[in-house]
KOLGU-653517 format. One record per residue (C-alpha): residue in one letter; x, y, z. Coordinates in steps of 0.5 Angstrom, whole numbers, padded with zeros to 4 digits, always signed. Layout:
N
aXYZ/...
//
This chain:
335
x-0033+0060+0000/x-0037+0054-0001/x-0031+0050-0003/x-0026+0052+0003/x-0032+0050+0007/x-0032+0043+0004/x-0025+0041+0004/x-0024+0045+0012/x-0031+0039+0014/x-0026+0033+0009/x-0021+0035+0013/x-0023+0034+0020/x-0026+0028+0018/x-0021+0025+0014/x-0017+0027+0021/x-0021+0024+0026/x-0019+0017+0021/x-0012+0018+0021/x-0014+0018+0029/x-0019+0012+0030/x-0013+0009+0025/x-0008+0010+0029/x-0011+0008+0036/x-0013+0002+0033/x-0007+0000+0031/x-0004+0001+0038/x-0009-0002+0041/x-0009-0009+0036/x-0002-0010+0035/x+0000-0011+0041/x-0006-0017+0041/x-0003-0020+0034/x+0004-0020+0037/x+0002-0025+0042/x-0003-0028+0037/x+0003-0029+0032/x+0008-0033+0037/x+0002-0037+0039/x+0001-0039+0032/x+0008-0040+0031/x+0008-0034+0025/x+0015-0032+0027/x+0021-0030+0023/x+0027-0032+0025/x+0034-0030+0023/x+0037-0032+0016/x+0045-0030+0014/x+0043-0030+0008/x+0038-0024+0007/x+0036-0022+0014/x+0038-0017+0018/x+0035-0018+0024/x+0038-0022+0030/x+0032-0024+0034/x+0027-0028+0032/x+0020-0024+0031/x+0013-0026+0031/x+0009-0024+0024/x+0002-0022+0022/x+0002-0014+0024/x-0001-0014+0018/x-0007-0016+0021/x-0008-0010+0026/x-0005-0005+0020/x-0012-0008+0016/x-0017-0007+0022/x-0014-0001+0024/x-0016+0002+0016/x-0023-0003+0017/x-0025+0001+0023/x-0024+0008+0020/x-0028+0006+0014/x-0033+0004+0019/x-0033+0010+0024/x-0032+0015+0018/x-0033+0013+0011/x-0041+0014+0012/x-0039+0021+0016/x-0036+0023+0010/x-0040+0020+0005/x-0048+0020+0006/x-0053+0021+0001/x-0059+0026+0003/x-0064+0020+0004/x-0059+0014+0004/x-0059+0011+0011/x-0053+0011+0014/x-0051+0003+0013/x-0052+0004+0005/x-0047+0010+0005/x-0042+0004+0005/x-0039+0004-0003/x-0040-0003-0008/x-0033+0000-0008/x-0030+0001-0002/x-0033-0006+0000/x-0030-0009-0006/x-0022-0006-0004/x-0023-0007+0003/x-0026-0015+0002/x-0019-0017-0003/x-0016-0012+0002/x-0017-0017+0007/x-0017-0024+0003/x-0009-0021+0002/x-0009-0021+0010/x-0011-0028+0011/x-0007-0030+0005/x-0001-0027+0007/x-0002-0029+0015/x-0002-0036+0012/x+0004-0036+0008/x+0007-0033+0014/x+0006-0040+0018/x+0007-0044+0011/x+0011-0041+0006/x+0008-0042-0001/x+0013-0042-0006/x+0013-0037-0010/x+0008-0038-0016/x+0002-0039-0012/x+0004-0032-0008/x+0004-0030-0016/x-0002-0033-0018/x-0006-0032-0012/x-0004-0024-0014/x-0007-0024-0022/x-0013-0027-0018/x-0014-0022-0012/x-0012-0016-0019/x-0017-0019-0024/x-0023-0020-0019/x-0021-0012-0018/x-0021-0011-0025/x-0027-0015-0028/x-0032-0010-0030/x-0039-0015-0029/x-0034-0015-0021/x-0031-0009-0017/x-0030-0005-0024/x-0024-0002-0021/x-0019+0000-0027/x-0015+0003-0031/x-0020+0006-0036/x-0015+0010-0040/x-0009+0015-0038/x-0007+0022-0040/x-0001+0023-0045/x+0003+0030-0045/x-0001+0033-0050/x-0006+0033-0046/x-0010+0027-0050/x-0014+0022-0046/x-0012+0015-0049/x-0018+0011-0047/x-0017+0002-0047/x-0021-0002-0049/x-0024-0007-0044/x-0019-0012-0044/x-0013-0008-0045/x-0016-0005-0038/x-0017-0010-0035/x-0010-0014-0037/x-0007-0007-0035/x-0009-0007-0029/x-0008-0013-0027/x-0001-0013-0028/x+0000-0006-0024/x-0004-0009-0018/x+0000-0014-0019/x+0007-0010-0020/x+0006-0005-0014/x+0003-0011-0008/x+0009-0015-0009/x+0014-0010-0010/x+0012-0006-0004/x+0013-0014+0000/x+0020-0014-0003/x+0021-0007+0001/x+0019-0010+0007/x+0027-0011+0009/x+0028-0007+0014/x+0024-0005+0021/x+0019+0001+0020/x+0022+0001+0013/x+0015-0002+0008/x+0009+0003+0014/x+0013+0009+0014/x+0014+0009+0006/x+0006+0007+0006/x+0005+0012+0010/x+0009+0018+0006/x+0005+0016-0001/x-0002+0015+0003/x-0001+0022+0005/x+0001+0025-0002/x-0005+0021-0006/x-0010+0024+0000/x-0007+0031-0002/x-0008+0029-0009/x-0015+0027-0008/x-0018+0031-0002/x-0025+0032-0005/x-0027+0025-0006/x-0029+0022+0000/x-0028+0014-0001/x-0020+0016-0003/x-0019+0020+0003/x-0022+0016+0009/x-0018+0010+0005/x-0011+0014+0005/x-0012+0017+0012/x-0014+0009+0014/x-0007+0008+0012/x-0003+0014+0015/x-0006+0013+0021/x-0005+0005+0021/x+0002+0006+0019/x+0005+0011+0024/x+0000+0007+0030/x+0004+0001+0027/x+0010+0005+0027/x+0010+0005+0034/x+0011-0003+0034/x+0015-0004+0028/x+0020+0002+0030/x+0029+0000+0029/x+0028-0005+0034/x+0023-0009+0032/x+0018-0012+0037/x+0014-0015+0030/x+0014-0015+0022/x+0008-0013+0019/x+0009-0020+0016/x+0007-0022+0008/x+0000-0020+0009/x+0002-0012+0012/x+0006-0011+0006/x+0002-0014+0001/x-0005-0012+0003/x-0001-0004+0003/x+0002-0005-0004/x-0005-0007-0006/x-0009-0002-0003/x-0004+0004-0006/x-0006+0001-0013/x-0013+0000-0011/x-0014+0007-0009/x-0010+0009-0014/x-0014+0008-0019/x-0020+0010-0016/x-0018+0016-0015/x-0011+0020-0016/x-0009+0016-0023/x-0016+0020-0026/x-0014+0026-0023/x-0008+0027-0026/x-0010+0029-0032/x-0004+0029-0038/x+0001+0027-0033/x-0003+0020-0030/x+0003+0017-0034/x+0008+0019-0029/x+0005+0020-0023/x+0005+0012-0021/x+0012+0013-0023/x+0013+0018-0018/x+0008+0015-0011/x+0011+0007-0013/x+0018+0010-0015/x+0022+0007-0009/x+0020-0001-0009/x+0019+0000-0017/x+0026+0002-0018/x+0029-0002-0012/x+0025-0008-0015/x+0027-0007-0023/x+0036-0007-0020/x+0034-0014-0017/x+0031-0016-0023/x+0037-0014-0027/x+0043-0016-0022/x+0039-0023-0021/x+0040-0023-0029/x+0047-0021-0030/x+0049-0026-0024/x+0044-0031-0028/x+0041-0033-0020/x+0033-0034-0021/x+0028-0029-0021/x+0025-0031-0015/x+0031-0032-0011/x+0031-0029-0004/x+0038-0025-0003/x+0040-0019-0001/x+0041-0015-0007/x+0035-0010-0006/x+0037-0002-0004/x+0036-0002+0003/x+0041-0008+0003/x+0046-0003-0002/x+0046+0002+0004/x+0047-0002+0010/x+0053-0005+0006/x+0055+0002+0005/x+0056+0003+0013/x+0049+0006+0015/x+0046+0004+0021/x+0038+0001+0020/x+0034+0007+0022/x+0039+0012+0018/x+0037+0007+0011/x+0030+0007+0013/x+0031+0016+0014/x+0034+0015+0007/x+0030+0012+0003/x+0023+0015+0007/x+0027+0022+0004/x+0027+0019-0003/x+0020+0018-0003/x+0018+0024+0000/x+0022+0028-0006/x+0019+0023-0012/x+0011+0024-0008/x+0012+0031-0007/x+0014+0031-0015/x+0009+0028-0016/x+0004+0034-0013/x+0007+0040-0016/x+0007+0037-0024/x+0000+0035-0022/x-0002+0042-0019/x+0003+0046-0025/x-0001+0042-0031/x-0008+0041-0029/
//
């Protein structure tokens, strides 16, 4: 009984964040559109690999970020106060640490929105963000160990940790930036994978409020970034959501799943994953660079294919949602 009434006062909370999310990124996008084409942060259209026909302004990544920030504001210390701490310490070393590198990809990302860093400095600046997360004298958010098949924990040793959660911060933030093609397509995966790790992960109060911050911010965006789009979440949206997935992640549903851990980023990330692997590979056969911007990505696939932009995005949004839903029922059949 005790734990039905746990998780009914998560629940509450855990929606009153999606609510103050969502508000907030209702109020604050329409303030950075404005702010972006003052600043000149616009993307213009481009043959080549675009698919929009008006320039539009950038940096809706920003009110995606404060719309999280506010709810891990207002709730996290509704949901997570020790008896004796005072309301200000409730605010994890954790939850500080994801939501300050959280916003240090924001503000690179809004920067590389006016510049346009090339391609090895955006990469450099990832390990960096994804080795201060992993460090363990630093935020020590990493992947400690995983379990197999045979219901074995397989632990890492402190560097193999590290270095493993480096390169799948690193993986997960940049393949979540190459989805962001089409309007509404990044928020609304985002917000499908949010709600599957806050199923995953409901009694922890730190994973929750995180991925309710998500849900909320990502519809409220939604509203804005909706086919046609009156503004792009921009390099720093699409990152700093691929990097706040993986973050949290770690800190909770990846410790959760038990002998499936192995599969279940495969299954949450699966889409850009796998969108990004067949890049890599048609890239290779036709001996283009890696890092070449072009339109070989899946959504590219489907509008080629004769399908409007909302109807790509619904049928992507579907994969995803059929991989996350996957994931929860091996989760809840093997543990």
């Amino acid at each position: 009984m005790g734990e039905v009434n746990l998780g009914a006062m998560l629940g509450s909370r855990f929606t009153f964040a999606i609510l103050v999310a969502g508000f907030t990124a209702l109020l604050l996008t329409p303030v950075v559109r404005k702010l972006a084409l003052l600043a000149g942060a616009v993307d213009m259209p481009d043959a080549d690999r675009r698919v929009h026909k008006e320039p539009t302004p950038r940096w809706g990544g920003l009110a995606i970020y404060l719309a999280v920030v506010a709810a891990w504001l207002v709730v996290y210390p509704i949901s997570h106060h020790p008896a004796g701490v005072p309301l200000l310490g409730a605010y994890t070393v954790n939850s500080i640490w994801i939501i300050g590198l959280g916003g240090l990809i924001v503000l690179f990302g809004m920067l590389d929105d006016v510049f346009q860093f090339s391609a090895t400095y955006q990469a450099l600046f990832l390990v960096i963000v994804g080795a201060l997360l992993a460090h363990p004298d630093l935020a020590n958010i990493r992947i400690e160990g995983i379990g197999n098949p045979f219901g074995e924990y397989i632990n890492f040793s402190e560097t193999n940790s590290v270095l493993l959660t480096i390169i799948y911060v690193f993986l997960i933030t940049k393949t979540m930036d190459t989805m962001d093609g089409l309007d509404g397509l990044s928020a609304g995966i985002a917000v499908i994978m949010a709600s599957t790790m806050l199923v995953l992960a409901l009694w922890q109060p730190l994973v929750g409020v995180l991925c309710a911050g998500v849900i909320g911010a990502g519809l409220g965006f939604l509203r804005y970034n909706w086919y046609p789009a009156k503004i792009f979440m921009g390099t720093g949206g699409a990152q700093f959501l691929g990097f706040f997935l993986a973050a949290i992640s770690i800190q909770g549903v990846v410790k959760t799943a038990a002998a499936v851990a192995f599969l279940v980023p495969l299954l949450l990330f699966g889409v850009p994953l796998f969108d990004a692997f067949l890049v890599v590979i048609r890239r290779a056969i036709s001996r283009a660079p890696i890092t070449q911007a072009d339109r070989r990505h899946l959504h590219h696939s489907l509008l080629g294919r004769g399908l409007s932009q909302p109807q790509v995005v619904t049928v992507i949004y579907a994969i995803t949602f059929v991989l996350c839903a996957t994931a929860v029922i091996l989760i809840k059949v093997m543990t």
